[in-house]
C-alpha distance (Angstrom), angle and dihedral (degrees) to the residues before:
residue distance angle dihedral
X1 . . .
X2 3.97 . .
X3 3.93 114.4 .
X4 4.00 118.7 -146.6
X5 3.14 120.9 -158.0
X6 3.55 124.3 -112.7
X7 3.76 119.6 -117.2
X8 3.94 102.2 -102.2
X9 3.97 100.5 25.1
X10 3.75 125.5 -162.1
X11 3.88 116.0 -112.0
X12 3.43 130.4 -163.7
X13 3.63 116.1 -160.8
X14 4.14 107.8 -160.1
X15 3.51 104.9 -153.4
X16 4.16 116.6 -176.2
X17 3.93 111.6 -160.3
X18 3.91 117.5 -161.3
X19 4.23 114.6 169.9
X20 4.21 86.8 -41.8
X21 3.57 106.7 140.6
X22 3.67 102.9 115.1
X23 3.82 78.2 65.9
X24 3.34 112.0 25.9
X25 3.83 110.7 88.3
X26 3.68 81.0 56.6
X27 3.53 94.2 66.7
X28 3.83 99.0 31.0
X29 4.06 83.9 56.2
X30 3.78 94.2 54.0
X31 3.62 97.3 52.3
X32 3.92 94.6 41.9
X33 3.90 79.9 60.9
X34 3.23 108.8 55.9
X35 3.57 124.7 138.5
X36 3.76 86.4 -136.7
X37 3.92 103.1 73.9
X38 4.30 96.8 -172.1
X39 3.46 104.9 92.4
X40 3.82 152.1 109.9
X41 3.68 134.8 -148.4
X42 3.78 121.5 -131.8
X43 3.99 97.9 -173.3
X44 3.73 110.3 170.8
X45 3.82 117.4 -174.1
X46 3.70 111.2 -143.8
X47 3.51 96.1 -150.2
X48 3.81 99.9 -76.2
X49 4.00 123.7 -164.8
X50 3.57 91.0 -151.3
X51 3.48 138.6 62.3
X52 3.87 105.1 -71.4
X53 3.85 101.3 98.2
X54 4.00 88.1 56.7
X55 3.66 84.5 46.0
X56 3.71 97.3 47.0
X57 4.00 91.9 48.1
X58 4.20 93.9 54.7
X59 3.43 86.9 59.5
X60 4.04 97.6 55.0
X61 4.20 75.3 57.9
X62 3.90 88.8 52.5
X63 3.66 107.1 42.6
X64 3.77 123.1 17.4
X65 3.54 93.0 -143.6
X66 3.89 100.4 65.6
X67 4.03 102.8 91.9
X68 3.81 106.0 -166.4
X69 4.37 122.0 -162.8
X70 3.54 126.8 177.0
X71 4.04 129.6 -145.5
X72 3.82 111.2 -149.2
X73 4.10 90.5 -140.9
X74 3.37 137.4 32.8
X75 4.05 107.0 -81.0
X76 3.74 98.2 169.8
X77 4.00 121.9 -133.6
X78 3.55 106.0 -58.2
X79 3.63 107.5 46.0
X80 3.92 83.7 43.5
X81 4.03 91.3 47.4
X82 4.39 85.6 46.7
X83 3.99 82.6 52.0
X84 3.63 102.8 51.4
X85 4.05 91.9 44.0
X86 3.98 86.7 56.1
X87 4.00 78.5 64.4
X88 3.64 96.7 45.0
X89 4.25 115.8 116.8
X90 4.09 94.5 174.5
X91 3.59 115.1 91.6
X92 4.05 85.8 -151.6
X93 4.48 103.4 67.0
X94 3.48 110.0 -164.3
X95 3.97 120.9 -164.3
X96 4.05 121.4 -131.3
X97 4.13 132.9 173.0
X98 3.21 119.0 -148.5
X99 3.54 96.8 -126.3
X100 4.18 96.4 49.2
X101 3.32 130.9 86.3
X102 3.71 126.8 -130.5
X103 3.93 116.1 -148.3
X104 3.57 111.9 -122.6
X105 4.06 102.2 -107.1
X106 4.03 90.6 40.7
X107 3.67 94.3 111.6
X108 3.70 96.1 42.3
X109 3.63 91.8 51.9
X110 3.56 93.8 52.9
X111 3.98 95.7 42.2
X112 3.73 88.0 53.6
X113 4.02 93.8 48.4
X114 3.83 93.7 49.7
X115 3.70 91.0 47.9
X116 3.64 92.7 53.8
X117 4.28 92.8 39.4
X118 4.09 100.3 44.1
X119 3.80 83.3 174.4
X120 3.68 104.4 65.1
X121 3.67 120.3 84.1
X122 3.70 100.7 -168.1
X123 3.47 130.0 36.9
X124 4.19 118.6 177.4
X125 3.84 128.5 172.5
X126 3.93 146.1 -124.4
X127 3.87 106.7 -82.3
X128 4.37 129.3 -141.9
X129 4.15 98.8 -158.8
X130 4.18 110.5 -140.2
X131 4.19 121.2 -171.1
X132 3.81 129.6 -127.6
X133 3.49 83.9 -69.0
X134 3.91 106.8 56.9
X135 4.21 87.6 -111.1
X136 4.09 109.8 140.8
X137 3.66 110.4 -117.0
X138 3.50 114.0 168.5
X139 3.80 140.0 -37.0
X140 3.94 129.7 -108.1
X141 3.95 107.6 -138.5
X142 4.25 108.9 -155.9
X143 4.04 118.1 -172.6
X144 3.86 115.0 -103.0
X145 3.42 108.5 -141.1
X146 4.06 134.5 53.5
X147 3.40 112.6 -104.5
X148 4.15 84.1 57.7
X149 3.37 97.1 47.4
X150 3.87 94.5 43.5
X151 3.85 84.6 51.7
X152 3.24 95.9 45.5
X153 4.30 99.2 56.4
X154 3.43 95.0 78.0
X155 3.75 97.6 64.5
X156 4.01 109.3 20.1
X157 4.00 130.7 11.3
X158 4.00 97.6 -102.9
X159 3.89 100.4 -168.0
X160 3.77 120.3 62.4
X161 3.91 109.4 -119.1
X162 3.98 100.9 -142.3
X163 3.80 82.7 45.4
X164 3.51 104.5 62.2
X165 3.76 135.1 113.2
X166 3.96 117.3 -165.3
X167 4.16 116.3 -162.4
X168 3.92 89.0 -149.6
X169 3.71 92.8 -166.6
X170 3.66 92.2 85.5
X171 3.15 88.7 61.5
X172 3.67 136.3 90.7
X173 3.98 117.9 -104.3
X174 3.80 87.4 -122.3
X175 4.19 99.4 39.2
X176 4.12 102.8 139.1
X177 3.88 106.2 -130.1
X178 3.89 110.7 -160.1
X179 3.62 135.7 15.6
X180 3.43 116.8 -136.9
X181 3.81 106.1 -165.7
X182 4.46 79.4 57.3
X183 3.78 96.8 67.1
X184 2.97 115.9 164.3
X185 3.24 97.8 21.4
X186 4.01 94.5 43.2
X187 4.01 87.2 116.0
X188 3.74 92.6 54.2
X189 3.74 90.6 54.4
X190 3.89 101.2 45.2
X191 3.84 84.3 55.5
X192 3.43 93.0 54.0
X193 4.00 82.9 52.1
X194 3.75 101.0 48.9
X195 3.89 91.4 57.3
X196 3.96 85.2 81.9
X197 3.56 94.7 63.9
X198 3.87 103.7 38.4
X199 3.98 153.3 -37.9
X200 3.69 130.5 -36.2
X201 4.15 113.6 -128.4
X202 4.01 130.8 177.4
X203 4.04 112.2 -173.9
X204 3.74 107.6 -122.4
X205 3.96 86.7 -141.1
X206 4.28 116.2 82.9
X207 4.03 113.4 -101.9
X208 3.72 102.6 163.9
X209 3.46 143.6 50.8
X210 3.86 102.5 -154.5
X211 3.79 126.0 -159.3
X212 4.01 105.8 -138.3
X213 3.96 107.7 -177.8
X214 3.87 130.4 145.1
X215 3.61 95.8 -110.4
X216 3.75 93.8 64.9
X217 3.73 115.0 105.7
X218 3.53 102.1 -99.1
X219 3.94 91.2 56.3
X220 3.65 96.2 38.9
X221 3.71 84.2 95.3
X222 3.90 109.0 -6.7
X223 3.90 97.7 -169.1
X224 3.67 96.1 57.1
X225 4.27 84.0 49.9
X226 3.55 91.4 53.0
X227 4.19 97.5 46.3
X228 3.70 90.0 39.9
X229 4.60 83.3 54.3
X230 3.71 84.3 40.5
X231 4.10 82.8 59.3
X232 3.81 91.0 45.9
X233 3.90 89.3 48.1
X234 3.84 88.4 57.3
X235 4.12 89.6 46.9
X236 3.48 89.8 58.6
X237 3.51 105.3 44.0
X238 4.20 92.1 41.5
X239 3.71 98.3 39.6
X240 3.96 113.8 12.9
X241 3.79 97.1 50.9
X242 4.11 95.8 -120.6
X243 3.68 104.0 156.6
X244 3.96 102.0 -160.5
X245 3.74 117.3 -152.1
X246 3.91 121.2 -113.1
X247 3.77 88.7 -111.0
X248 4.15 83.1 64.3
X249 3.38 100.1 44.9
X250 4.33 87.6 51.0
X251 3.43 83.7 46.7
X252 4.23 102.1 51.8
X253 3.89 91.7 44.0
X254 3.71 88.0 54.7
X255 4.07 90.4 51.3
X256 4.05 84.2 44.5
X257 4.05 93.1 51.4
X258 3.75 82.9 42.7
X259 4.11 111.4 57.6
X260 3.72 79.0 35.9
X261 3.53 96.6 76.5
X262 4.47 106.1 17.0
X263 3.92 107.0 80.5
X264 3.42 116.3 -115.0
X265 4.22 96.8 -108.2
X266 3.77 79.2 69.6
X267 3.95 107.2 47.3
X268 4.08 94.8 78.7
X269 4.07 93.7 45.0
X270 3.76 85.2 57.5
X271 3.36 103.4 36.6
X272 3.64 97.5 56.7
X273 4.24 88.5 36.2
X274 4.44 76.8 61.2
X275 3.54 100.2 34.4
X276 3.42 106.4 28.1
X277 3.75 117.8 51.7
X278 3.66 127.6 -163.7
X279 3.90 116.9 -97.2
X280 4.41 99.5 -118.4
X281 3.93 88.4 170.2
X282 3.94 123.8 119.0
X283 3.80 104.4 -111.5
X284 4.17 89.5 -108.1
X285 4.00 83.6 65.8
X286 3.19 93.8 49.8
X287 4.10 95.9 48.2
X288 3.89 82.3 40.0
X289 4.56 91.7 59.6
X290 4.27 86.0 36.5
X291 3.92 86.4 57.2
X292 3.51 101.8 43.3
C-alpha cells in the first residue's frame, strides 16, 4: 500500500550533539527558522565536555519544539541517532549536524517534493561546503534522480547525511535504522537499506551549508572510513541485492589501489580538491542559486 502524505506533516529533526558549541547556535538558529513551521527536534547530547548541553537546554526555554536528552557516556553517533528516533512522533525524520546549517526553505522544499513523489523514501539536497570558520569554500553537486544516485553508491556517498529527509511510512514498523558496528560509514549502509522500500531523490536546488573539515569523524582517520565502506559495499552486494555496474566495480578497486598507497595526511586535501570544488561565481550568483 502507497502512503500520501498528509497536508502539514510532522517532522522530526534528530539532531546528535557531541562538544559542538562553537557551532551549535548556528545550526539550532537555522532550523528554528524554517519556513516550514511542523516540526520537532530530537537533540540528543552525547555527553559533551563543553558547553552544548547548557546550550541545547536554553533552547527547550525558547522554542517548544526543541526536545533535548542527555546520554551519561559517550555512545557515539549511531546508537545516539537509534535513541533519538525511538523519540521521534513525525512520520517524515529529517537528519541535522550540529555544526551545519540548514537554509531557511530546506524543509519546505523537501515536504513539497515528497508530497508530489509518494514513492521515494529519501530525498537529500545540493550542498555549499563552509570551514571551521563558517567561510564558503566550495559546493558538493549530488545527482537528482535514482538511477544516478543508485549508480553512484558504490563509489562515493551521493546524498548528504545532515541533509536528508526520510518518509518513514514506507517503511516497515520494525525497519532497523543505523548500524553501530558501521560507524562511520553507518549512513552509507542505511542507504543501501532504504532502496528496498522506495526511490532515491536529491533536490537540484541548495539546502545546506555543510561544514567539511579534517577533524570531522570521517577524516579523523580516513583509511579506517574507507575499509569500514569497503565492508558496507560487501553488505550490500551479499545481502541487500545491489547489483553494482562494471563501471563501479573499476571504479572501487581504483579507490582501493589508491588509499593504499597516499598517506593518510593527504586523503582529506584531495578529497575535498575532487569533491569539493572551489566556488568561481560573483557573489550575485551565488545569492541568485541560495534563493532559488
Amino acid at each position: 500500500m502507497r502512503h500520501t502524505i498528509t497536508q502539514n506533516p510532522l517532522i522530526s529533526v534528530i539532531l546528535p550533539v557531541y562538544n559542538a558549541g562553537k557551532y551549535l547556535v548556528e545550526a539550532l538558529e537555522s532550523l528554528r527558522y524554517q519556513t516550514y513551521p511542523y516540526f520537532e527536534v530530537i537533540a540528543i547530547d552525547d555527553a559533551s565536555t563543553d558547553d552544548s548541553y547548557k546550550i541545547l537546554r536554553n533552547y527547550t526555554q525558547i522554542d517548544s519544539r526543541f526536545k533535548v536528552y542527555h546520554n551519561k557516556t559517550n555512545l557515539r553517533i549511531a546508537n545516539t541517532l537509534n535513541f533519538g528516533l525511538t523519540k521521534a512522533k513525525g512520520h517524515l525524520i529529517a537528519r541535522m549536524d550540529a555544526d551545519d546549517i540548514a537554509l531557511p526553505s530546506r524543509f519546505q522544499k523537501q515536504v513539497n517534493f515528497l508530497t508530489k513523489h509518494p514513492g521515494v523514501v529519501i530525498v537529500g539536497g545540493q550542498c555549499l561546503t563552509m570551514d571551521k570558520d563558517s567561510h564558503i569554500t566550495g559546493k558538493k553537486l549530488f545527482p537528482v534522480n535514482h538511477i544516478a544516485i543508485h549508480e553512484l553508491m558504490f563509489t562515493a556517498n551521493p546524498l548528504q547525511h545532515p541533509g536528508i529527509m526520510i518518509n518513514r511510512r514506507l517503511l516497515p514498523q520494525d525497519f532497523v535504522w543505523y548500524n553501530p558496528h558501521l560507524t562511520p560509514a553507518e549512513d552509507l549502509d542505511l542507504y543501501f537499506r532504504l532502496g528496498k522500500f522506495g526511490l532515491y531523490a536529491n533536490l537540484k536546488t541548495t539546502t545546506l551549508m555543510y561544514r567539511q573539515h579534517g577533524d570531522s569523524e570521517t577524516f579523523r582517520d580516513p583509511k579506517h572510513t574507507f575499509n569500514v565502506t569497503q565492508r558496507v559495499r560487501r553488505l550490500a552486494v551479499s545481502k541487500y541485492g545491489y547489483k553494482p555496474s562494471l563501471k563501479s566495480r573499476l571504479l572501487a578497486g581504483a579507490q582501493s589501489l589508491i588509499l593504499s598507497v597516499i598517506p593518510s595526511v593527504l586523503v582529506f586535501p584531495l578529497y575535498t580538491f575532487l569533491r569539493g570544488t572551489k566556488i568561481k561565481e560573483k557573489l550575485e550568483n551565488l545569492n541568485l542559486r541560495l534563493a532559488s
